[in-house]
C-alpha positions as CSV (number, residue, x, y, z in Angstrom):
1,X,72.8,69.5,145.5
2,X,76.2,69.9,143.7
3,X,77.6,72.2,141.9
4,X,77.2,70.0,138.5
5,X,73.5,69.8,139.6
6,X,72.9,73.0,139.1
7,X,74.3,74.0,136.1
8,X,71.8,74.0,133.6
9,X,70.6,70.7,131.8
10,X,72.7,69.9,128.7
11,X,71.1,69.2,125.4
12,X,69.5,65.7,124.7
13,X,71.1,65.6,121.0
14,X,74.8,66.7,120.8
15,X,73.4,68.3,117.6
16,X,71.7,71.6,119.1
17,X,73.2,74.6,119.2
18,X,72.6,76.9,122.2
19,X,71.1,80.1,121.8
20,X,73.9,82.6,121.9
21,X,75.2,80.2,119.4
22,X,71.7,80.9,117.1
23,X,71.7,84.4,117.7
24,X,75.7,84.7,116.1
25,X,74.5,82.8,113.2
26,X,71.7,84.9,112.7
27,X,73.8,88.0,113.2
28,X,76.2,87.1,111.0
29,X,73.8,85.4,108.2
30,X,71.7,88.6,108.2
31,X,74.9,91.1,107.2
32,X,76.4,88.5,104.9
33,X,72.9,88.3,103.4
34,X,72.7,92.6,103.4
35,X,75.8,93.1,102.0
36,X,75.5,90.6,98.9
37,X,71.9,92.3,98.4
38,X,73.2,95.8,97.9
39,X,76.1,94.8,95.7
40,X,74.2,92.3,93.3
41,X,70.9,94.1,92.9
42,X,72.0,97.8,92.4
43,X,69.2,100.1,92.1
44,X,66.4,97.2,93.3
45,X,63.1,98.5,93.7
46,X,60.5,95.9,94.0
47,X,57.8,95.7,91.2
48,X,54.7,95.5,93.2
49,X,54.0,98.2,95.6
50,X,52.9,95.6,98.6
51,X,56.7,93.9,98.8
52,X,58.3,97.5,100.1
53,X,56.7,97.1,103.5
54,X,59.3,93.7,103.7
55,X,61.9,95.3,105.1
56,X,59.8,96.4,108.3
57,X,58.6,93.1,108.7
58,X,61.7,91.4,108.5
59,X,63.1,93.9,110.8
60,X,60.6,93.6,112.9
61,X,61.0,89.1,113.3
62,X,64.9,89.4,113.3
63,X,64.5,91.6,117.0
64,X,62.1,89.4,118.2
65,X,63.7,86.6,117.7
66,X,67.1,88.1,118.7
67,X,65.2,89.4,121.9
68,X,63.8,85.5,122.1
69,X,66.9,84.6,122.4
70,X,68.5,87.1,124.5
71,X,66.4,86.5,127.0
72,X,66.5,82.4,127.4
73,X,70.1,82.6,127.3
74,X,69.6,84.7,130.3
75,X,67.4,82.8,132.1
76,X,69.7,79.8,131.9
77,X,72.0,79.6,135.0
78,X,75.9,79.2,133.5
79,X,78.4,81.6,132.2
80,X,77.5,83.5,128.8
81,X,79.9,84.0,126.2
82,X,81.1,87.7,125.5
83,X,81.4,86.4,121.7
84,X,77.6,87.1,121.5
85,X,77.6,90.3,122.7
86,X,80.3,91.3,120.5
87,X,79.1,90.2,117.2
88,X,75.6,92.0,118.2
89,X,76.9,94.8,116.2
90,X,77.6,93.2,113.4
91,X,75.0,94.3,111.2
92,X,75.3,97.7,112.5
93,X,78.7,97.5,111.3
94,X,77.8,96.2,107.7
95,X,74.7,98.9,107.9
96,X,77.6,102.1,108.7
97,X,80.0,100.6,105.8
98,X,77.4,100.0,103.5
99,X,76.4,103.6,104.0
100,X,79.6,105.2,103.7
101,X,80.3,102.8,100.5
102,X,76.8,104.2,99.4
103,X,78.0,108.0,99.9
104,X,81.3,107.7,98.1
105,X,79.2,106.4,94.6
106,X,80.6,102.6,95.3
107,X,77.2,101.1,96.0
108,X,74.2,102.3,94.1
109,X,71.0,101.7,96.2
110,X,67.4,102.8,95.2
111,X,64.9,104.2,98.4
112,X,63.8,100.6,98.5
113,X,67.2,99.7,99.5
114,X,67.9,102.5,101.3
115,X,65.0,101.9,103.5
116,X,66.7,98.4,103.8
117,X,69.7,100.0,105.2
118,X,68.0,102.4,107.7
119,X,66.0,99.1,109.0
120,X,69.3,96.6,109.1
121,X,71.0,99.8,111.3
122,X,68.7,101.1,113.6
123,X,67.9,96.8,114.1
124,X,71.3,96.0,114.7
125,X,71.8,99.1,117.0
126,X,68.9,97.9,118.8
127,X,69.6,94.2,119.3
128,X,73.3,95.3,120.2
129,X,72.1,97.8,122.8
130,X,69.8,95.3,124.5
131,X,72.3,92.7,124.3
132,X,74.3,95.2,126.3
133,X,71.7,96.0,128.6
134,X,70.4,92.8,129.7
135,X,73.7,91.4,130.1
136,X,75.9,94.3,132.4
137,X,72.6,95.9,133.9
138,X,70.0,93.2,134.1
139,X,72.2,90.1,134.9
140,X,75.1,91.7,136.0
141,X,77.8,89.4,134.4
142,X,80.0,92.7,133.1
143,X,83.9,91.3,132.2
144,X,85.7,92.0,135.7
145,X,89.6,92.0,135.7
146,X,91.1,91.7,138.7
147,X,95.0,92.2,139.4
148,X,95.8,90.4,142.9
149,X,93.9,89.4,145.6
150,X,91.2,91.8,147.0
151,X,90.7,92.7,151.2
């Protein structure tokens, strides 16, 4: 067996996106998506009682599938991309700004939102910790420099 053999299988369609690729995308769509939330519906607080347990839930799927994906792009036998584990922390990024944009009166966000907020954080701070985890610890494929030649 070569060592093309073993690389893992390519797509069948040129047209699918790997899942590091899906897990940037839905890093980055989820903070775009908070961000424009907080500064176009100021002060949103849903009108029936049974939507305010959404944020939970949609915490709740965004980890599992980021954690879905996590987990077959380790399984998968090729070099991962560091991109992936760098974006991770997007959303806790947009959740920390948001917060601070929130305390200095620029943003104004009802408990509904700020529940949203707490949620988007402590999320992103999980996925990005996992991320982290499962990649140096787990898998062992930290980012190694070497300077010259080793004995």
């Amino acid at each position: 067996m070569t060592v093309q053999d073993q690389r893992a299988p390519k797509h069948r369609h040129g047209w699918l996106l790997s899942s590091e690729m899906w897990s940037i995308i839905l890093a980055l769509g989820t903070s775009v998506f908070a961000v424009l939330f907080f500064k176009f519906l100021p002060n949103y607080s849903p009108e029936y009682n049974s939507l305010r347990g959404l944020p939970g839930w949609f915490a709740l799927g965004y980890i599992t599938v980021q954690l879905w994906m996590l987990l077959d792009s380790a399984l998968r036998v090729r070099a991962t991309s560091i991109v992936d584990a760098v974006l991770a922390i997007a959303p806790v990024v947009t959740g920390i700004v948001c917060f601070v944009l929130w305390m200095v009166g620029y943003l104004h966000l009802s408990l509904f939102q700020l529940n949203t907020l707490a949620m988007l954080t402590v999320t992103g701070f999980v996925e990005f910790v996992s991320t982290l985890w499962v990649r140096n610890v787990v898998l062992q494929r930290g980012i190694v420099m070497q300077t010259g030649p080793t004995s």
